[in-house]
GUMAR-755748 format. One record per residue (C-alpha): residue number from 1; x, y, z. Coordinates in steps of 0.2 Angstrom, whole numbers, plus 2048, in hexadecimal, padded with zeros to 3 digits. Example, Ala and Ser with C-alpha at 12.3 -4.5 7.8 and 13.67 -1.06 7.14 Angstrom:
// GUMAR-755748
+-----+-----+-----+-----+
|  nr |   X |   Y |   Z |
+-----+-----+-----+-----+
|   1 | 83E | 7EA | 827 |
|   2 | 844 | 7FB | 824 |
+-----+-----+-----+-----+
***
This chain:
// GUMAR-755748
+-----+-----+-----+-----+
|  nr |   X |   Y |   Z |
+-----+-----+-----+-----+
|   1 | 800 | 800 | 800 |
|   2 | 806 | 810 | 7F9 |
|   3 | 809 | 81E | 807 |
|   4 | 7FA | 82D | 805 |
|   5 | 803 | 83D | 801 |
|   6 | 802 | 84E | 80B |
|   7 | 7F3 | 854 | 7FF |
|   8 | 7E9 | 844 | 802 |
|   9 | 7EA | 844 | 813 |
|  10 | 7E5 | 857 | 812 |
|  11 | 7D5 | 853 | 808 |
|  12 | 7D1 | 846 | 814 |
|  13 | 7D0 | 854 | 824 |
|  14 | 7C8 | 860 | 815 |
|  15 | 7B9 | 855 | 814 |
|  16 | 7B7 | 851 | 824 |
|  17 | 7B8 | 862 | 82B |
|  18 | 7A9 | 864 | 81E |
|  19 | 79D | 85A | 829 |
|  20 | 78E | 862 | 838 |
|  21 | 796 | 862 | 848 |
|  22 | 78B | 867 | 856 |
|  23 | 791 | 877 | 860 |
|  24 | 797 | 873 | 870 |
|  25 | 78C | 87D | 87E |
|  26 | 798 | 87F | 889 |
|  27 | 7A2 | 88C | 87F |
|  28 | 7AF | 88C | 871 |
|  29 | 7C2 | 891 | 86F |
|  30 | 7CB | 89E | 866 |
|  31 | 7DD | 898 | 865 |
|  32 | 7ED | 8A2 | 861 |
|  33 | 7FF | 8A4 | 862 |
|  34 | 808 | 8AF | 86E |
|  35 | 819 | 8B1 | 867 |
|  36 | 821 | 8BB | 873 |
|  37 | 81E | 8B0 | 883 |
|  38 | 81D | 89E | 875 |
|  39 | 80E | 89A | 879 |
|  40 | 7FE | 892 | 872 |
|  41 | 7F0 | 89D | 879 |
|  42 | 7DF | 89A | 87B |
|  43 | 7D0 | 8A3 | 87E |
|  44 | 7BF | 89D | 885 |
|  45 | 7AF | 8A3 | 881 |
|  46 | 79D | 89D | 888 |
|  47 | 790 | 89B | 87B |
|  48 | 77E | 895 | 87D |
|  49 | 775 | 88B | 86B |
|  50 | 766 | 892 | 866 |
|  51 | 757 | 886 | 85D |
|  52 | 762 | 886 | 84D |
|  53 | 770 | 87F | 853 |
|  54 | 77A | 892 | 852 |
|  55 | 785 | 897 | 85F |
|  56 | 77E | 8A7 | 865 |
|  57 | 787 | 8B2 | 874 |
|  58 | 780 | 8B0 | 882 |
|  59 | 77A | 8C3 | 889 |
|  60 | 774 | 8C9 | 876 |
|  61 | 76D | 8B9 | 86F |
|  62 | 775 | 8BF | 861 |
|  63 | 780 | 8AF | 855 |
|  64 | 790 | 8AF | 857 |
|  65 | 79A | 8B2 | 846 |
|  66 | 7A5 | 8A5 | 83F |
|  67 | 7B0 | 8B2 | 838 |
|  68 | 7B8 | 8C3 | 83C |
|  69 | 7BA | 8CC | 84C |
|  70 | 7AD | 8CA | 859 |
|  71 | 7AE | 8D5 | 868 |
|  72 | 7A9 | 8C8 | 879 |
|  73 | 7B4 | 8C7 | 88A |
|  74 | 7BA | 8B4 | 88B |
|  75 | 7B8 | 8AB | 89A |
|  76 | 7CA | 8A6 | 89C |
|  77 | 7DB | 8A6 | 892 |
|  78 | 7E2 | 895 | 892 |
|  79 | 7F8 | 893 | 88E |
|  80 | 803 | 888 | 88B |
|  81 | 814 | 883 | 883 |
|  82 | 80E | 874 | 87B |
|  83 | 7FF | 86E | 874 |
|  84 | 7FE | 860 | 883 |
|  85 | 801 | 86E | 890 |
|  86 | 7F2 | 878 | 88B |
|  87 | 7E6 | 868 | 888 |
|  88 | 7E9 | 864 | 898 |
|  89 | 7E7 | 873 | 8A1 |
|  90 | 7D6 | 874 | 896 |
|  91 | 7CF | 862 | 89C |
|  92 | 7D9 | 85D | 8AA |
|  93 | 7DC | 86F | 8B4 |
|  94 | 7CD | 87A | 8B2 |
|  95 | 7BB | 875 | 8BC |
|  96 | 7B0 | 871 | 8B6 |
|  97 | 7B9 | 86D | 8A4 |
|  98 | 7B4 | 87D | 898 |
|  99 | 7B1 | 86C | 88B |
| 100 | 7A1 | 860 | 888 |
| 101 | 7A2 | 858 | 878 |
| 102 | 7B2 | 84C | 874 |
| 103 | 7B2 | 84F | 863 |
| 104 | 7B6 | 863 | 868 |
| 105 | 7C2 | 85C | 874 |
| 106 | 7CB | 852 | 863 |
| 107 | 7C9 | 862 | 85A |
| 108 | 7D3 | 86D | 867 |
| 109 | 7E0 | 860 | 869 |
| 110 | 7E2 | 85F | 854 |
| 111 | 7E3 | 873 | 857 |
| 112 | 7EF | 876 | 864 |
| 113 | 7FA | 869 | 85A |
| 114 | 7FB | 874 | 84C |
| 115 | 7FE | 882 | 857 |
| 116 | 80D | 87B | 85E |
| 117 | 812 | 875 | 84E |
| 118 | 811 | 888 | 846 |
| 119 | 818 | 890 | 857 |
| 120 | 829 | 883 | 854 |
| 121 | 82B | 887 | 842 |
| 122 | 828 | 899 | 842 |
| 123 | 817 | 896 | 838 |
| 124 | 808 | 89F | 835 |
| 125 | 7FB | 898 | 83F |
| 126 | 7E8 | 898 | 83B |
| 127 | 7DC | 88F | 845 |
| 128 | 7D0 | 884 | 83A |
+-----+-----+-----+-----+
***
């Protein structure tokens, strides 16, 4: 069996990352890099899911944009130097855990392992 190559591998995550997911209720993540310090940084935000299955901020009721700047207080900054470091102080450190569904959990973890990866080589990162 022939090894896949980077670009089937890629289309692979491509579809996938086309299929519903349901919204986690107890919040979502913005993730970033901080440089300076070499950290992978992530912000906490609480959401509630309205009858549509739309993520809507809590106080307005208003959806929460998948794009561009949106202008909400998070509820904590998580840090961390690796990927591992800042999963665990997610799920292992924080009470009650800021996380209910698993397959937000995986798609953190896939996240802050590119984030590590792009702090390491000096690389752009962008989260999916």
């Amino acid at each position: 069996m022939n090894e896949p190559t980077k670009q089937e591998l890629a289309a692979i995550d491509d579809k996938l990352s086309q299929r519903f997911i349901e919204l986690d209720p107890d919040g979502y993540f913005i993730i970033y890099l901080d440089r300076e310090q070499n950290l992978i940084c992530a912000k906490h935000y609480t959401n509630e899911i309205n009858e549509k299955g739309l993520a809507v901020d809590p106080e307005t009721g208003e959806p929460i944009p998948v794009r561009g700047k949106v202008e909400r207080t998070p509820t904590a900054i998580f840090t961390g130097r690796t990927a591992k470091e800042i999963g665990m102080k997610i799920t292992e450190q924080t009470q009650p855990c800021p996380l209910s569904y698993l397959d937000h959990a995986l798609y953190l973890g896939r996240e802050f392992v590119r984030a590590e990866i792009a702090l390491i080589e000096g690389e752009e990162y962008i989260q999916d």
